[in-house]
C-alpha positions in Angstrom: 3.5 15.8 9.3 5.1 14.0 6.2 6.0 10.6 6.7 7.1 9.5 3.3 9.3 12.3 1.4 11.2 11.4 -1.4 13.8 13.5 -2.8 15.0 14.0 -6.6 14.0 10.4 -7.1 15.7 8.6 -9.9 14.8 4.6 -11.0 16.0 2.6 -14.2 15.4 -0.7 -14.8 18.1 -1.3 -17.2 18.3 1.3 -19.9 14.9 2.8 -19.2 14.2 5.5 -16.5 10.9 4.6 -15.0 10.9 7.4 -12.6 12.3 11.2 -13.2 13.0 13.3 -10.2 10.3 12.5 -8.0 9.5 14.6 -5.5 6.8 13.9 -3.0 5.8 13.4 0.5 3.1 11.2 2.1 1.3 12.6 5.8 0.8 10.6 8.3 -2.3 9.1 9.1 -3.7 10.3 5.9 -4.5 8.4 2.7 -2.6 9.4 -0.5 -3.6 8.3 -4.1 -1.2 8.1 -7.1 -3.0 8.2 -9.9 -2.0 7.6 -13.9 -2.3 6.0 -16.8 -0.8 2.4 -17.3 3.1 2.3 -17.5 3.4 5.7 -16.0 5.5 4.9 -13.0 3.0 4.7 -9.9 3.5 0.8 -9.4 7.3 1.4 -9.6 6.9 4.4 -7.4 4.9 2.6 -4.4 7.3 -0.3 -4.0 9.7 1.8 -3.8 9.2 2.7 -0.3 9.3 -0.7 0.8 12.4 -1.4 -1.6 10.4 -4.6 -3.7 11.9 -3.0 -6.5 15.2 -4.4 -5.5 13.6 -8.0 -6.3 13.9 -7.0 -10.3 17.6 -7.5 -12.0 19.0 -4.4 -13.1 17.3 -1.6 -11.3 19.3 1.2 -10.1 18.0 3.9 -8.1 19.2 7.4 -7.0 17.7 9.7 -4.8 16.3 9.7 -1.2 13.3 8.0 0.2 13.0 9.3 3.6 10.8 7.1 6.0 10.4 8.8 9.3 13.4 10.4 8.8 15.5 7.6 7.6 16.9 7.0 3.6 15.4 4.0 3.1 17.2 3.3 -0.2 20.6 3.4 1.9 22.2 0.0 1.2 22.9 0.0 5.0 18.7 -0.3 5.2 18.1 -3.0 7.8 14.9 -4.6 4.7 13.3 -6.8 7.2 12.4 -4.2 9.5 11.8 -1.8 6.5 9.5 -4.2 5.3 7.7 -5.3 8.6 6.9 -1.2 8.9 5.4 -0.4 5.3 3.3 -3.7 4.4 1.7 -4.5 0.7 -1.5 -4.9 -0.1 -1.5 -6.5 -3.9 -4.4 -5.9 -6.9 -5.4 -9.8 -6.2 -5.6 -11.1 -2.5 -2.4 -13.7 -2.0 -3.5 -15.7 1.1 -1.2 -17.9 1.9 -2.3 -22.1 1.4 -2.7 -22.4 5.5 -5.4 -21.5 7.5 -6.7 -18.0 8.6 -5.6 -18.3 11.9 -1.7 -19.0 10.6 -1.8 -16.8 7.9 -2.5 -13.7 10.4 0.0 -15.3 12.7 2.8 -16.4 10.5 5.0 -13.0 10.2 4.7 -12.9 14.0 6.5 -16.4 13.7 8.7 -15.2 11.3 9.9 -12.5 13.0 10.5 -14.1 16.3 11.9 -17.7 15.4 14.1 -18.1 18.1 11.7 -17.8 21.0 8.9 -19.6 21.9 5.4 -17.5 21.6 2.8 -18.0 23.9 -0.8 -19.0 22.2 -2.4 -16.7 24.4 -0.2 -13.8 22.9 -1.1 -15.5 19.0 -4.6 -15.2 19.8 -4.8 -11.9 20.9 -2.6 -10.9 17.5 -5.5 -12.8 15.7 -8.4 -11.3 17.0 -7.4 -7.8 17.3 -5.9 -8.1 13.4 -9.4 -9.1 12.5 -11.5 -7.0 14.3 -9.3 -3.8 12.7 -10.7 -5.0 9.2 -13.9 -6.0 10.6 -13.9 -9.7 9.9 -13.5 -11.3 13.3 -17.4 -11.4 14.0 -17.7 -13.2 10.9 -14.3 -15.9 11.0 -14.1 -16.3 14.9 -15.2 -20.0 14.8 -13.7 -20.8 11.6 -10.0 -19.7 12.4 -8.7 -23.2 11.4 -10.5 -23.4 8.1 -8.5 -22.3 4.8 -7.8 -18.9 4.2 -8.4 -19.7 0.2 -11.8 -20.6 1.3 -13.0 -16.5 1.8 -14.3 -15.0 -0.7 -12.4 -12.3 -2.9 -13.0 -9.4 -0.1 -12.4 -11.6 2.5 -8.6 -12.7 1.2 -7.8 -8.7 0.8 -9.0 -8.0 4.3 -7.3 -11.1 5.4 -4.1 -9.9 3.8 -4.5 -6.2 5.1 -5.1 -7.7 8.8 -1.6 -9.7 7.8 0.1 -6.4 8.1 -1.5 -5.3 11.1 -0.9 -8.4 13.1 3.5 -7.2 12.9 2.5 -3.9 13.3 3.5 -2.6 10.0 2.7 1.4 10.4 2.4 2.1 6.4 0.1 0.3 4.1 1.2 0.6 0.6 -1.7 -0.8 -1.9 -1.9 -1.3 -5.5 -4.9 -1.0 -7.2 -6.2 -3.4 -3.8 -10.1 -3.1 -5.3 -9.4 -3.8 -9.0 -10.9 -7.6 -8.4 -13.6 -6.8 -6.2 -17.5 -6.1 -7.3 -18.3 -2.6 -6.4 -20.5 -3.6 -3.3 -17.1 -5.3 -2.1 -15.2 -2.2 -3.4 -17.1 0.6 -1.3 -16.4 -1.4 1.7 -13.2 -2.1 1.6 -12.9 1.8 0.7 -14.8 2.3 4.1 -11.9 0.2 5.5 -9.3 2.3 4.3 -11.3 5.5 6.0 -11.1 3.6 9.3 -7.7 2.0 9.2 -6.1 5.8 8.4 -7.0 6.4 12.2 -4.0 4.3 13.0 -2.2 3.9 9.8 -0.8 6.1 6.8 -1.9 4.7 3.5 -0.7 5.1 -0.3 -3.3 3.9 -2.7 -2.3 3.2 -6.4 -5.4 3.1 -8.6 -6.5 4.1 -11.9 -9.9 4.6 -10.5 -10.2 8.2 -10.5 -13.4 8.0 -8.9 -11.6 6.0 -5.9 -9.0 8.4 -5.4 -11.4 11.1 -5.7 -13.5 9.2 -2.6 -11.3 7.5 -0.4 -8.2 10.7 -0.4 -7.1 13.7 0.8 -3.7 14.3 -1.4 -3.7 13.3 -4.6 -0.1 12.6 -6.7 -0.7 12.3 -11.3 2.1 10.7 -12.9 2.7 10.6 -16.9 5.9 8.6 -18.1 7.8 8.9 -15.0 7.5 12.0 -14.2 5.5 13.5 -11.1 3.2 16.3 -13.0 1.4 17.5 -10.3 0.6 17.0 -6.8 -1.6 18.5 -3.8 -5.2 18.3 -2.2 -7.3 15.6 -3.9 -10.0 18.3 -4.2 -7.6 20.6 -6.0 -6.5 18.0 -8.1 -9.8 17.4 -9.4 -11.5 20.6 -9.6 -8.8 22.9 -10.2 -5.6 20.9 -11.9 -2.7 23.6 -12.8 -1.1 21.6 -15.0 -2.8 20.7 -18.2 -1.9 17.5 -18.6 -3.5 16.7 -14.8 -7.1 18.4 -17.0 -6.6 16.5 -19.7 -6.1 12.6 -17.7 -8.6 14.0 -15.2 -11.1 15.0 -18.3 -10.6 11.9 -20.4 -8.8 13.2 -23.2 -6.6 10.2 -23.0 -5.1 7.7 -20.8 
């Protein structure tokens, strides 16, 4: 069952049309991949189901970007909750400067600042976050210590158990292994296969092979445009569109 679909979807920033007509729809509980050469409008695409596009000056957007039903580009979009339900993973962990324990914690605080939250509610937010990314066996006793202590795995984890602690039910992430060694990459990919249990997941990468792994639809995008778009297996083994061979193939990109 989609829960993403985005209709004739239009984006400029300024003069330039980053995205042509886009049309597309992401299942639930499944992981999707957007894959593309540099500049060809995934990034842009991604953030625009959480509306981070709106940060930029200029940008104007037409369309529909329906999120369980709702257009989440209406300007009538409530952002905070938008954003609380479809949470960011970026290409380099950002921790935040605090500890682990109040980085996990700290949209929780955010998002209830005019009540009082128990610790014994905090804590269970902290250990069931960590446990969904596999971490709390190893950071149980040093919750208190600095979250830009952990290694380059441990931050993205960190920041994907961020999301889960206010419950955000779509996890965008852009190109989320592109720092990591390949030892770190193939687990956090093994994340990603457990998370999609609970969670539907849009990947950005240019890693073909990691699209190829870690999905089961596949989108290719070339100057804007949405070329082609179906099963991951498909995509890779029988492309219709020639342009889909050629990226896929090497021929450029």
């Amino acid at each position: 069952m989609p829960k993403i679909v985005t209709k004739n979807l239009n984006l400029w920033y300024g003069g330039f049309q980053a995205l042509k007509d886009v049309n597309f729809y992401v299942d639930e509980k499944k992981i999707t991949a957007i894959i593309g050469p540099s500049g060809c409008g995934k990034s842009t695409l991604l953030r625009v189901f959480n509306r981070m596009n709106d940060l930029i000056e200029g940008v104007r957007v037409k369309g529909e970007v329906l999120i369980d039903g709702q257009n989440a580009i209406d300007p009538k979009t409530d952002l905070v909750k938008l954003r609380k339900s479809v949470g960011m993973v970026f290409q380099r962990p950002n921790p935040f400067p605090l500890s682990i324990y109040e980085n996990i914690v700290f949209g929780e605080r955010i998002h209830a600042p005019s009540r009082r939250i128990k610790k014994d509610k905090l804590d269970s937010i902290v250990e069931e976050s960590l446990k969904a990314v596999l971490l709390w066996d190893d950071l149980k006793d040093k919750l208190r210590g600095s979250a830009l202590s952990l290694t380059l795995e441990q931050k993205q984890r960190l920041c994907i158990a961020r999301l889960i602690a206010v419950k955000s039910d779509i996890v965008l992430m852009d190109e989320p292994c592109s720092a990591l060694d390949p030892q770190a990459t193939a687990r956090i990919e093994e994340l990603m296969r457990e998370l999609k249990n609970n969670y539907t997941i849009v990947i950005v990468t240019h890693n073909m092979q990691q699209a190829a792994r870690v999905s089961e639809d596949t989108g290719f995008m070339l100057l804007g445009e949405l070329v082609e778009f179906g099963r991951t297996d498909s995509i890779f083994t029988k492309p219709k569109d020639k342009r889909t061979e050629d990226y896929i193939t090497g021929r450029y990109g």
